[in-house]
N, C-alpha and C positions, 0 to 999 in steps of 0.2 A: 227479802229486805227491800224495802220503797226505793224508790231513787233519791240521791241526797246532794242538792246542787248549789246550797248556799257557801258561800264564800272563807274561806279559812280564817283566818286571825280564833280569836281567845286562845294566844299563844299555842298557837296549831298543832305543833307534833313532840312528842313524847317519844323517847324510845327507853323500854324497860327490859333487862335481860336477867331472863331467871334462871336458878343454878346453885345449887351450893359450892360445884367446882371453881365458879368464877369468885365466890366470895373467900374462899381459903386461897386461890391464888392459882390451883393446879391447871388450867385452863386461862391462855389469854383472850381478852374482851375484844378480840377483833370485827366481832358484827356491830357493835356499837358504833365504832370507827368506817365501816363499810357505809351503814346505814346511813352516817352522820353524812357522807358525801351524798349519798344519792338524794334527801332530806335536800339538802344543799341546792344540787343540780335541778330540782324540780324548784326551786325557789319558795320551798315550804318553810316558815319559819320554825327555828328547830331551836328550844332554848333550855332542855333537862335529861339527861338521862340516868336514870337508877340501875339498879342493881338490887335481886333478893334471893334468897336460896329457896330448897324447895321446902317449904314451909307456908298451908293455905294461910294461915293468919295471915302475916307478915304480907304475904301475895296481894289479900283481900285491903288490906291499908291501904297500901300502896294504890292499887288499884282505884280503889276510894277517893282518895288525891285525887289523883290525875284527871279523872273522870269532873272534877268542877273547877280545874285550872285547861285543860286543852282540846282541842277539837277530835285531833287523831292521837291514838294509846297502840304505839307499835311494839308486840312482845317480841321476843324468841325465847325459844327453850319451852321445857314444859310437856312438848306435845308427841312422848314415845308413847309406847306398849306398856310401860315399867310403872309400882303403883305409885314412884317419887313425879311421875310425870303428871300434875294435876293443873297445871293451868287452864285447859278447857272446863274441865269442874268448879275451880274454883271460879273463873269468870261469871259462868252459871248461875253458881248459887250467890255471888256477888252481885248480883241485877236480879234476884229475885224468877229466874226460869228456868227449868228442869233443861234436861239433855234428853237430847232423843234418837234413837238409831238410823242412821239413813241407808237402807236397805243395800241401797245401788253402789256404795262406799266402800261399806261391809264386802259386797260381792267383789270389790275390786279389788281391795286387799287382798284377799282368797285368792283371785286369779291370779294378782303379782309373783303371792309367793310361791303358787304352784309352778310359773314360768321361770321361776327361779330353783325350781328341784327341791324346794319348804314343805312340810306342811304344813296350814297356817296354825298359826299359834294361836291358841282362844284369848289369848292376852292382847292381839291385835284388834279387837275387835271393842277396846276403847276408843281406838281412835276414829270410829266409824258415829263416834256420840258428839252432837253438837246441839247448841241451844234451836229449839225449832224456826225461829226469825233469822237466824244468821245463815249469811252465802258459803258456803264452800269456796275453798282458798286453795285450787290444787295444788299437786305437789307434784312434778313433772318427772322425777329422780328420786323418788323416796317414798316410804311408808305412809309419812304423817303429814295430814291435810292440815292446813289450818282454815283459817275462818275469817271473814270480814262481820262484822256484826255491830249496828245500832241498837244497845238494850232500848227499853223502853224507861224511860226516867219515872214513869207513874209508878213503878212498881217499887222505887226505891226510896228512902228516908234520907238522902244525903244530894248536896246539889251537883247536879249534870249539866255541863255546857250543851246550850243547844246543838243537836246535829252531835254530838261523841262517837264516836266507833271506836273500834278497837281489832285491830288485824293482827292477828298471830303466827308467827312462823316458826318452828322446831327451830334448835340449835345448832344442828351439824350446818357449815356455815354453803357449801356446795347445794343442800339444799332450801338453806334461806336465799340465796341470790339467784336461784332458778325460778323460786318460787316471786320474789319482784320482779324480773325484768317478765314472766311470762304475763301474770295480772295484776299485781297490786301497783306498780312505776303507771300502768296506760289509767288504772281505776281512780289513783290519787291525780293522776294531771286532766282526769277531764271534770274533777270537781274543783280543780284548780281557782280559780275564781279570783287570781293576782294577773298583777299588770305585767307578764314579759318571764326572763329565763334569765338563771346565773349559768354563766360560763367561768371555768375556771381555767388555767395553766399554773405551771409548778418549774420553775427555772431551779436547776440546781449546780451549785458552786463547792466550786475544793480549790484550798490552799487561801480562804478569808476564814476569818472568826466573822462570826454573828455581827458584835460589836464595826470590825473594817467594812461587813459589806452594808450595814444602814447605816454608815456615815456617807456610803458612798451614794444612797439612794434615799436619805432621810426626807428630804422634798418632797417625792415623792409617795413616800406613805402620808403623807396627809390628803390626798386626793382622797375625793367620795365615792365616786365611780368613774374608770374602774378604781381598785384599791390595789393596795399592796402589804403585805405582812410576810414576816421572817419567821422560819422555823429554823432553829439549832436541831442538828442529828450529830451521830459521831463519825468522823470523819468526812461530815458535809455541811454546808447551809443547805435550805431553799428559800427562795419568794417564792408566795401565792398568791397569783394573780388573779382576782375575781372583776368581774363586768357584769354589769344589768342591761338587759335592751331587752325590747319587746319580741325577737326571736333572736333563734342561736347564730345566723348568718351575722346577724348586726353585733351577738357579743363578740365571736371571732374578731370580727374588724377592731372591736375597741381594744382589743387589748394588743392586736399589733404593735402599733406605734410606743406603747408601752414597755413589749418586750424591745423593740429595738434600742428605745434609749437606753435602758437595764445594760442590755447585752454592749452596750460603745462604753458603757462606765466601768461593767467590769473583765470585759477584754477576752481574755482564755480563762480565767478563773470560771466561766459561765460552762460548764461542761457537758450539760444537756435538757433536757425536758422531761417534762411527764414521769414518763415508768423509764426513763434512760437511766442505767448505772453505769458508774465507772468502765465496768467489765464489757458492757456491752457496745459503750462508746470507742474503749480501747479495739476491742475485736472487728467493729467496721471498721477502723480508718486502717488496720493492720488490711483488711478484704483490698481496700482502695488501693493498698500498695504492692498488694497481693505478696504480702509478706507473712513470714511467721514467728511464733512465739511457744519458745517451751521456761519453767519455772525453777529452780532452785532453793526450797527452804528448809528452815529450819525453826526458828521461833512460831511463825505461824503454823507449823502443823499441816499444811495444805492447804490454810484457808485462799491463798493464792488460786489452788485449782478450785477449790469451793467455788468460786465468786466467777469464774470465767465458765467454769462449764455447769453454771445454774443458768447460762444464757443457749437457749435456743439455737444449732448450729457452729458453734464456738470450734467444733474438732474440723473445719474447713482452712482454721489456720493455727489454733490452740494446738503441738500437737505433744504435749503430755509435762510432766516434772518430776521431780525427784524432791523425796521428804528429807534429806541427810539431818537428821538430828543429831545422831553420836558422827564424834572425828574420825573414827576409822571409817564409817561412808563417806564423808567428806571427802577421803584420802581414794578409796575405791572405787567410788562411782562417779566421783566428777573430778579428781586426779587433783585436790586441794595438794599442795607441797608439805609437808610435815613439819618441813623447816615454818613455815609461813604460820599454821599453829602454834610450833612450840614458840617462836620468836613473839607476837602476835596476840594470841589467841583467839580461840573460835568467834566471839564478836567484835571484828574489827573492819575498819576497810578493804586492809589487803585479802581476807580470810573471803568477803563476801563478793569482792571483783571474780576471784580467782573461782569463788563455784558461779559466778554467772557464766565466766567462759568456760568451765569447764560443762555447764547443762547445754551450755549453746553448740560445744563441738560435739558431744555425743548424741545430739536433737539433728545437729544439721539447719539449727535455724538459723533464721534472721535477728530474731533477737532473743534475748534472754535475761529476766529478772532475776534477783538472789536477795533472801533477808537474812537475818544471823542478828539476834540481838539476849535481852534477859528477860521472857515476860511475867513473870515473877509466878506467886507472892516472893518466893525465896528466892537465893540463886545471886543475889546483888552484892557487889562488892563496891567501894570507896573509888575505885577506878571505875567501874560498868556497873552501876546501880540498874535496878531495877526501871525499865523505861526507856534502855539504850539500846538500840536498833541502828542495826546496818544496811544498808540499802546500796544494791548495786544493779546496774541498767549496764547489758553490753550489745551491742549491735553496730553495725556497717560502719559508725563513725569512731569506734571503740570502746571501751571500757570506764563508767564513773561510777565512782562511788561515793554515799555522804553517809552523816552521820545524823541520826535522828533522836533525839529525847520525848519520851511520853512520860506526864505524872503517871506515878505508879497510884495514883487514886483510882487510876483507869479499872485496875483489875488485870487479870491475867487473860481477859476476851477481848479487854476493850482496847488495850496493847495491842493484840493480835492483829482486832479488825482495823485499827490505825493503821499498824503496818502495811497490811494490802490494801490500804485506800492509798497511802502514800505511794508504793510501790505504782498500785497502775497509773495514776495520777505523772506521775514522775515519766512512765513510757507516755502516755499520752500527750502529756508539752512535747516530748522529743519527736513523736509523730507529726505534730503540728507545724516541726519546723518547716523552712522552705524547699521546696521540693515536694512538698504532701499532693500528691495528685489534690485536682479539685473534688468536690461531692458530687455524686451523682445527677446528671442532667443540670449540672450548672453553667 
C-alpha cells in the first residue's frame, strides 16, 4: 500500500463492529467505547458508529456507506478461523479484489500454534488471506491479523472518499487494543494532518445529582476550549474535561486551572480522577492512616468485598468481611443480640450498627462498614419497602448509623451497587476528617 499523507476531514473515522452477538445483546460493545476515546485522543474526528451481524450482505452495505461518507472505516470482529468470520472476504469482494495467501503469515500461524502444543488447524489458514494491496496489521497476542488497506476506487461503481481505508481488528477486545497501541495509534497520527492533541480528564463526584453538580458548574460548560460536560452513572456524576492545544504538555496545563476551580466549587463531593473508584480512593487514605477495614453485609451480597478487592493491593489494609444474610449468622458470627432483631428487625439501625461492631471486634480492625436493608423485587413491606438500606460506619470515633432510601426502579443490582457507593463514600468523608495525615509528598 503507497503511503497516504493527506489530511483527514470527509468526516474521518468510522468505527463499525461486526457480530451477531452484539446485535442480540449477548456480548457488550465495549470496543466501540474503547475506540471512541482513543479516536478521541488522537483528535481524529469521530462522528458514527454501527453495528451489523455476521451477515456479507448487510456487511457489504454498510460498508458501501461509509466508504463515500469517511476517510478511515475501523472494523472489529470478523476476523477468526470460523466460516461466520467473513469480514476480510467480504471487504474483498466489496472493492472488487480477490484475497491472496501470504505465505509468511500462514507459516506463522503454524508456528504459534505448535508453540502452543496445537496442531494447526487447516481452518486457520483463512486468516493467512488478505487482499494483495493491503498492509498486514499484526496481531501481537492472538491468531487473527488484520489489515490496513486502501481499495482502489476504479474498481468500484459506488463513491469513495478520496484516500478511504479501512483497518480491521478481530473482536476479542485484549487483542484489538494490542493491536492499536502496537501500529495502527503511531500509523493513524502520522497521517494525522490536524492542528494539535485532545487531552482529556474525568473528575468524579458522589453525594451530587447530575442536575446539583451543573448548577454548580453551568458557567462553565459553555466554555469552547477547554470544555466541560457531565455524565450521570449510578451511584456517581462525572465531568469530562477536554482541551486542544498544539501538544499534550500545553493540553495538561489547560485544563489545570479548570480542574481547580471545579474542585473549590464542589469541595469533598469531588472524589477522584481518571480510573479512581470509590474503593480505591477509600483504600489509600485507609494506607495513609495505616489503618484498617473489614465489612459486614447482608443486602449487598458481598458487593462491599466486590468493589475493594477488584483494586489492585486492597488485602494491605482490606482485611476481609462477612456475608451474614440469614439472623442466626447475624447472631453467630458477628454476636447481633436477638433481642435487637426480634425488637427491631434485620433492617434497621440498631441491627446494622451492632454487625458493624461486631465485624470490627472479630477483624481487629480499625474500622468497619455494615448494610442490612430490602433489595427487592419482593421482600418490602409498608414499614421497609423495597429501597431501604441501612448503613452503619464504626471506627476510633464510634458507631453511626443512617438510614437510606433507593427507588426500587433501581432493581435488585442497582440497590445493591448504591448501597456500596454509599457505604464507601460515607468511610471516606469520615477519612477525610481532621486528623487525615496529608497525601503523599505534600
Amino acid at each position: 500500500m503507497s503511503p497516504d499523507r493527506s489530511p483527514w476531514p470527509a468526516h474521518a473515522a468510522e468505527v463499525l463492529c461486526v457480530g451477531t452477538e452484539l446485535l442480540v445483546g449477548s456480548i457488550l460493545n465495549g470496543n466501540a467505547r474503547w475506540l471512541a476515546e482513543r479516536l478521541s485522543a488522537l483528535a481524529l474526528p469521530h462522528y458514527r458508529q454501527g453495528v451489523v451481524g455476521d451477515n456479507p450482505e448487510r456487511l457489504a452495505a454498510m460498508v458501501r456507506e461509509a466508504a463515500g461518507r469517511c476517510r478511515f472505516l475501523i472494523t472489529t470482529g470478523g476476523l477468526g478461523p470460523t466460516p461466520d468470520d467473513l469480514t476480510a472476504a467480504t471487504l474483498a469482494d466489496t472493492f472488487g479484489e480477490p484475497l491472496e495467501e501470504r505465505p509468511a503469515l500462514w507459516q506463522e500461524l503454524q508456528d504459534r500454534a505448535l508453540q502452543l502444543g496445537r496442531r494447526p488447524d487447516p481452518a486457520l489458514r483463512r486468516q493467512a488471506l488478505l487482499p494483495p494491496s493491503a498492509t498486514l496489521l499484526p496481531n501481537p497476542v492472538g491468531s487473527a491479523p488484520g489489515m490496513i488497506w486502501t481499495p482502489d476506487p476504479r474498481r468500484v461503481d459506488f463513491p469513495v472518499v478520496d484516500g478511504f481505508t479501512v483497518l480491521t481488528f478481530p473482536g476479542v477486545p485484549a487483542e484489538m487494543r494490542a493491536m492499536w497501541e502496537a501500529t495502527a495509534a503511531g500509523w493513524l497520527a502520522s497521517r494525522a494532518g490536524v492542528d494539535g492533541v485532545i487531552r482529556h480528564r474525568t473528575l468524579r463526584f458522589s453525594g451530587l445529582s447530575e442536575s446539583a453538580l451543573t448548577d454548580r458548574v453551568r458557567d462553565l460548560m459553555a466554555l469552547e476550549n477547554p470544555t466541560v460536560a457531565p455524565y450521570a452513572g449510578l451511584g456517581e456524576v462525572v465531568l469530562r474535561l477536554s482541551a486542544r492545544a498544539p501538544g499534550s504538555a500545553e493540553a495538561a496545563a489547560a485544563l489545570e486551572p479548570l480542574e481547580m476551580e471545579i474542585r473549590k466549587r464542589t469541595g469533598s463531593c469531588c472524589y477522584g480522577v481518571d480510573g479512581d473508584s470509590l474503593a480505591s480512593v477509600v483504600l489509600e487514605l485507609l494506607r495513609r492512616r495505616r489503618q484498617t477495614l473489614a465489612v459486614a453485609e447482608s443486602c449487598s451480597g458481598g458487593g462491599l468485598g466486590v468493589a475493594l478487592t477488584a483494586v489492585p493491593g486492597a488485602s494491605d489494609v482490606f482485611l476481609g468481611g462477612v456475608i451474614a444474610y440469614a439472623n442466626p449468622i447475624k447472631q453467630q458470627l458477628l454476636d447481633v443480640d436477638p433481642a435487637l432483631l426480634e425488637r427491631h428487625g434485620a433492617v434497621s439501625d440498631p441491627v446494622a450498627a451492632a454487625m458493624a461492631e461486631g465485624v470490627r471486634r472479630r477483624f481487629r480492625s480499625d474500622w468497619a462498614l455494615a448494610l442490612s436493608g430490602v433489595a427487592g423485587p419482593g421482600g418490602g413491606t409498608l414499614d421497609k419497602p423495597v429501597g431501604l438500606v441501612h448503613l452503619a460506619l464504626a471506627g476510633p470515633g464510634g458507631t453511626h448509623a443512617q438510614e437510606l432510601r433507593f427507588s426500587a426502579r433501581r432493581g435488585r443490582q442497582g440497590i445493591q451497587q448504591l448501597s456500596v457507593a454509599a457505604a464507601l463514600d460515607r468511610l471516606r468523608l469520615a477519612l477525610l476528617e481532621p486528623g487525615d495525615p496529608p497525601p503523599p509528598g505534600s
